[in-house]
N, C-alpha and C positions, 0 to 999 in steps of 0.2 A: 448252354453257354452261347451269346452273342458271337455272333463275326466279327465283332468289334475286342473283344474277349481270346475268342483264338487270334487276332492278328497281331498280340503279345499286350495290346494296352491293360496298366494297369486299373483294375477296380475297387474301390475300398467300397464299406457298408458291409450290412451282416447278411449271412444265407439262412434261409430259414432251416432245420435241422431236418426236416425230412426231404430235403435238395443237395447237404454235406456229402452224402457216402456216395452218390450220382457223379458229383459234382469232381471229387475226389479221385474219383476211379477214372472219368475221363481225362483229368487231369494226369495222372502216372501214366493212363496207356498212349497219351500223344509224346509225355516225355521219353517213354520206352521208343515210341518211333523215331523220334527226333535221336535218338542216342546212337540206335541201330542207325540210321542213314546217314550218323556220321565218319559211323565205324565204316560202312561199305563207301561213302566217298573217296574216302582215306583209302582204301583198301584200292579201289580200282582206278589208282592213281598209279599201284604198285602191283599190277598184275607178273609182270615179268619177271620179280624182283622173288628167288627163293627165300630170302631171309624174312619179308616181310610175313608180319603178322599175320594169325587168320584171324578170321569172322568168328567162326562158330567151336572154339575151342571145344572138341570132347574128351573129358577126363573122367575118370571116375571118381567119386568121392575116396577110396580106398587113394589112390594115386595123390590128392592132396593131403590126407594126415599124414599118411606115410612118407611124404618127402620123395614121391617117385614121378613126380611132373617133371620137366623141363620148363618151366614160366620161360625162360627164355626165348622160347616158341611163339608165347602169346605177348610177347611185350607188346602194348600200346602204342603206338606214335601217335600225337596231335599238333598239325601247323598251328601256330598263331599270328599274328602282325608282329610280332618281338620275336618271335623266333618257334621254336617248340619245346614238347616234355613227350617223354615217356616212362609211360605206366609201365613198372614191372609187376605190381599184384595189383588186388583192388578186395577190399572186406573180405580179408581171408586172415586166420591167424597164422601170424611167422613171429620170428625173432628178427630184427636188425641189430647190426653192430658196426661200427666201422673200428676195422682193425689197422693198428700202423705198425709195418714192419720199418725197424732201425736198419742202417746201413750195415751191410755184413753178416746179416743175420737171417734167418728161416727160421721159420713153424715146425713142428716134429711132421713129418712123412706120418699120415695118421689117417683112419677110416670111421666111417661114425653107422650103428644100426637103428638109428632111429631116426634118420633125418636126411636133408639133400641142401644144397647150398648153389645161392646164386652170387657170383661175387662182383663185383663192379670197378676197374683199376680205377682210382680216382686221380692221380695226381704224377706218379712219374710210375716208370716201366718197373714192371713186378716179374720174376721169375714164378713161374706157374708150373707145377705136374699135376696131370690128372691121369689114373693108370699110368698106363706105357708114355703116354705122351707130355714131353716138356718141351715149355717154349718161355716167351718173354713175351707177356702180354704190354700191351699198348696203353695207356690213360683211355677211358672210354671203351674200350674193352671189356664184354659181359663175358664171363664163364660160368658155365653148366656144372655142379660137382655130384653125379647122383646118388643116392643115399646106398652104401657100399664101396662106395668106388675111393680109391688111395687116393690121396691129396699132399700136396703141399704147396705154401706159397714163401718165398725171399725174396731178399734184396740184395741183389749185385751193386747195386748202384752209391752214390757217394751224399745220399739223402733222402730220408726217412719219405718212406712210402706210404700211403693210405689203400684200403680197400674195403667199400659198402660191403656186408655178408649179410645176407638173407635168407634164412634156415627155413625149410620146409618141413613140417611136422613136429615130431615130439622133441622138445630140444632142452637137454640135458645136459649139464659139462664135464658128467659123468658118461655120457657115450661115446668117448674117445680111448678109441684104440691105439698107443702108438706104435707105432711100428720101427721108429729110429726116430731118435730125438737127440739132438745137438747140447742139451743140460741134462743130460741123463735122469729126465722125468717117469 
């Protein structure tokens, strides 16, 4: 590859086939660096900061199907000129849903065995239990629900609520326990 080539210019025309698989590989392993040293700029922008992401998330493969990660740990943040995004997964299989609770109403107090859930408050304040603990989560508000753990989420409030659900592992709508349900499901 040219200096002219790494310095991002594009080149059109053909490679000869025994230069592709070369060619190729240095191609992924700059993009791998370039990806890594955005993660770590980002990162030690935020050293002080608990909540910030880490670099080198280790999990074990048993910990992703099983729905026994926290993703919340490794969310992404990326600056842009318009503002930012964050990554909560990346090429991993989940379930998304966005769920909308009505005014006045809640989810059955319910636990799930094969699965973990990230929820995201989207739009107005959601009443949250997780185990022991209830609170009123925020709009932009991530919660953690781990695969076992009691759940519920409502709405106190006087218009219908939204919340991203992003299921970790085997997800089945047959693995709901409830434990008290408001329609006697």
């Amino acid at each position: 590859m040219t200096d002219q080539q790494r310095a991002g210019a594009t080149v059109a025309g053909t490679v000869p086939d025994d230069d592709f698989d070369g060619i190729a590989a240095e191609i992924e392993h700059e993009i791998e660096q370039d990806i890594d040293h955005m993660r770590t700029d980002h990162l030690d922008e935020h050293l002080d900061d608990p909540s910030a992401p880490t670099a080198t998330p280790s999990h074990s493969v048993d910990e992703y199907v099983l729905g026994d990660r926290n993703p919340t740990a490794d969310i992404f943040v990326a600056e842009r000129p318009w503002g930012d995004f964050q990554q909560f997964v990346s090429n991993e299989q989940v379930t998304v849903k966005i769920i909308t609770v009505q005014p006045g109403h809640r989810l059955s107090l319910q636990r799930h065995d094969h699965r973990g859930e990230m929820w995201q408050v989207l739009d107005v304040p959601i009443d949250i239990t997780v185990d022991e603990r209830e609170w009123v989560a925020q709009p932009g508000e991530t919660i953690w629900v781990p695969r076992g753990a009691t759940h519920r989420m409502g709405n106190s409030g006087d218009r219908a609520g939204r919340l991203l659900e992003v299921a970790f592992g085997h997800f089945d709508e047959g693995d709901i326990e409830r434990l008290q349900d408001d329609y006697a499901r």
